[in-house]
Backbone bond lengths (Angstrom), bond angles and torsions (degrees), N, CA, C in turn:
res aa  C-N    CA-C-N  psi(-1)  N-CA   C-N-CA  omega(-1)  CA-C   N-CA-C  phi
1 X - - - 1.447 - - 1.534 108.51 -
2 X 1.217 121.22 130.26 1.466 141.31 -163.42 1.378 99.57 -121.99
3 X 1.662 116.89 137.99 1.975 117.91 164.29 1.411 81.55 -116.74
4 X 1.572 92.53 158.24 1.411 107.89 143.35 1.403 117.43 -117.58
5 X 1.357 122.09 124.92 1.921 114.19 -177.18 1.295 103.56 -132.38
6 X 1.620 91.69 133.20 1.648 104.82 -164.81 1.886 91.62 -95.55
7 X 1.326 102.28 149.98 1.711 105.95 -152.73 2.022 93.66 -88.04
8 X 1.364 121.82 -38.36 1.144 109.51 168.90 1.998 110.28 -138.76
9 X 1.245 92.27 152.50 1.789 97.89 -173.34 1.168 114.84 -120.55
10 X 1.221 98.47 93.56 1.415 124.94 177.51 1.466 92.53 -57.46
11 X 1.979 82.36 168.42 1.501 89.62 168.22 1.360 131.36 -78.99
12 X 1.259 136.62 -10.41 1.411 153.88 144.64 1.849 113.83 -33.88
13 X 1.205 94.63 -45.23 1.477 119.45 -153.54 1.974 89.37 -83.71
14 X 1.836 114.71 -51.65 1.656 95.82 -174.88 1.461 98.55 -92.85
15 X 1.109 123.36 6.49 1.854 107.59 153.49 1.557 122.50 -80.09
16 X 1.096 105.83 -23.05 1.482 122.42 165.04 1.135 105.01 -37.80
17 X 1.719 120.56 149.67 1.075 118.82 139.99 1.912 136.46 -55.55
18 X 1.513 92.62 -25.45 1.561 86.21 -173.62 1.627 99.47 -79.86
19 X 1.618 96.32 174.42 1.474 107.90 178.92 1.489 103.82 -132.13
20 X 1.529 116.48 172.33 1.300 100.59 -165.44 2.045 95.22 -97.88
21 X 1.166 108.73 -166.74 1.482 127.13 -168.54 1.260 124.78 19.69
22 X 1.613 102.91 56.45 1.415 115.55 -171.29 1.090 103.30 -74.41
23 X 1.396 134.59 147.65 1.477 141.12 -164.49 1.835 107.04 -101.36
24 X 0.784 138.31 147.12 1.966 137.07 159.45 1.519 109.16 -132.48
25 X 1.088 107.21 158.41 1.144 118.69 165.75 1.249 141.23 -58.71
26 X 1.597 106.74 -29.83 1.561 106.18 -171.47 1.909 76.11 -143.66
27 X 1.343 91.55 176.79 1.912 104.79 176.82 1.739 101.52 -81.07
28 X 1.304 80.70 -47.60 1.862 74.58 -178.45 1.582 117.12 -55.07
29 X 1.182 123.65 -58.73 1.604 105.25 164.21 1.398 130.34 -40.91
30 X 1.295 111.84 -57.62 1.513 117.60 177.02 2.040 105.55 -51.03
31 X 1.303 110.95 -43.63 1.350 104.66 165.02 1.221 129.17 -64.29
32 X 1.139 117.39 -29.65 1.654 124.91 -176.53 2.082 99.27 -83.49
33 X 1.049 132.75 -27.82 1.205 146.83 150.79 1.538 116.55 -43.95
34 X 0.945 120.39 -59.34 1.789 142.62 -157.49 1.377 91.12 -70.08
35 X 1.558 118.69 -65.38 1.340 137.52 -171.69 1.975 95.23 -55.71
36 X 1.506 115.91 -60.15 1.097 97.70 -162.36 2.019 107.30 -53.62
37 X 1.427 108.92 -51.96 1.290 114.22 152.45 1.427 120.53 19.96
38 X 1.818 97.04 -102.98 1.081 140.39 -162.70 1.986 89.91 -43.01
39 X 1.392 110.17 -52.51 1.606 113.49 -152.73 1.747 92.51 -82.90
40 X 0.995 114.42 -30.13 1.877 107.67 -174.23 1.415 89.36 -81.33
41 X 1.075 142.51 -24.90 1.261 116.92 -158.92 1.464 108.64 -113.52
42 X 1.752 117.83 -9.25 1.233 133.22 167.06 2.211 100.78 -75.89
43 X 0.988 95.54 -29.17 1.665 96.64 -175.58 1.678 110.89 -93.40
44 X 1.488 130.93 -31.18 1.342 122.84 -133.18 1.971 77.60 -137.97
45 X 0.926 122.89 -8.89 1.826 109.52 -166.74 2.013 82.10 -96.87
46 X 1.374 101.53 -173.58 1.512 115.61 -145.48 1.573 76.36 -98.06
47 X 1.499 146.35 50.89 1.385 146.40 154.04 2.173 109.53 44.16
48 X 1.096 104.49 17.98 1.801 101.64 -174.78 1.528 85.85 -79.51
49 X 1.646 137.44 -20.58 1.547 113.70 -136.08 1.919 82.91 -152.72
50 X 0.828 110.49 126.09 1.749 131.07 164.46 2.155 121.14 -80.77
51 X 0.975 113.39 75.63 1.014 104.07 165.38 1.139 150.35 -76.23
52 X 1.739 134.14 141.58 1.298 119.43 -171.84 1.593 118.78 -145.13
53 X 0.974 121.16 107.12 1.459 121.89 -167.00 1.825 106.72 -53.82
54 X 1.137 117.09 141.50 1.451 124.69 171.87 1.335 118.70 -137.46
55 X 1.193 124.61 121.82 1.830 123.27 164.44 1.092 139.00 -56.00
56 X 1.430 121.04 110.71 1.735 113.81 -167.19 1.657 91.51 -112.04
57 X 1.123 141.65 103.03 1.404 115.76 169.42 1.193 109.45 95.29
58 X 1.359 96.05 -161.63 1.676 104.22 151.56 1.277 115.74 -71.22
59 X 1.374 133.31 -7.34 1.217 115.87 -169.73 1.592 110.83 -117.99
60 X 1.416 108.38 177.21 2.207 102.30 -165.12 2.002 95.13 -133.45
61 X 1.313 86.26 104.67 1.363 85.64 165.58 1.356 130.85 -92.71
62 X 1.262 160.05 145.89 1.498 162.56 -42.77 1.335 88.32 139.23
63 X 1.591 123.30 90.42 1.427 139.66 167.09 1.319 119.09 -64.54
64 X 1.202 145.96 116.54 1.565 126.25 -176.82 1.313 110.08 -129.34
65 X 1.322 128.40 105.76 1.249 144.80 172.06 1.610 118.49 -83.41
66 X 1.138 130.95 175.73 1.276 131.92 176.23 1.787 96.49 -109.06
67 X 1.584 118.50 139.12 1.501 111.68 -169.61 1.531 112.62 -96.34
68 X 1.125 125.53 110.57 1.549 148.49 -173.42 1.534 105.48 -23.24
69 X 1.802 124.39 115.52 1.370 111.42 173.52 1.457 118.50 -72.19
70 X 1.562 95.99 148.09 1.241 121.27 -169.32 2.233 105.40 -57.33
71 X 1.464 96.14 137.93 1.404 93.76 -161.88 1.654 99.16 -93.32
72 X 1.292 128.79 135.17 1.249 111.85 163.52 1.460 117.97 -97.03
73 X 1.520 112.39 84.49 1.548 133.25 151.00 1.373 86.45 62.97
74 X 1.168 136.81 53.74 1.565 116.23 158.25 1.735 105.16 105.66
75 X 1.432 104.57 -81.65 1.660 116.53 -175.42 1.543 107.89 -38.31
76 X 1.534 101.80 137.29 1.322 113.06 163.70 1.544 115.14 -82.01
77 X 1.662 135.23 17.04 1.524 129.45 -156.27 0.901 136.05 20.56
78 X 1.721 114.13 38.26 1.365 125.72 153.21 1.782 133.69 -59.12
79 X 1.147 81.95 -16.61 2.007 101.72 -179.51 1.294 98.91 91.88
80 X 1.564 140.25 -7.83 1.633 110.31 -176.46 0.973 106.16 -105.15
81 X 1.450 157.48 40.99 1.299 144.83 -114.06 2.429 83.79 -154.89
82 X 1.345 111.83 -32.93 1.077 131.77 -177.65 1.122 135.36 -80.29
């Protein structure tokens, strides 16, 4: 018996269909799950949060970071920088 538990649930995440500490049968499903996861919800959620499935055990936890703002090339957009 395999979980997968996603570490925080955003709001993206309980409108989702998935839920968290879903149970499988074997690791390999629950991994083959996690992964699909990880990529719908890295592509299709509102981009604030980067997810990444990881293996603890038998079980696959769902890393959730906040996703790094975008840098503009150096400049602070003060205007003197030009």
């Amino acid at each position: 018996m395999s979980k997968i538990n996603v570490e925080l649930e955003c709001g993206c995440f309980r409108k989702s269909v998935y839920e968290n500490e879903m149970e499988f049968a074997s690791k390999d499903e629950a991994l083959q799950q996690a992964l699909l996861m990880e990529n719908h919800m890295n592509q299709k959620f509102c981009q604030k949060h980067t997810f990444t499935a990881i293996e603890k055990g038998d079980d696959i936890y769902i890393a959730v970071e906040m996703r790094p703002k975008e840098s503009s090339g150096g400049c602070c957009g003060g205007g003197h920088c030009s």
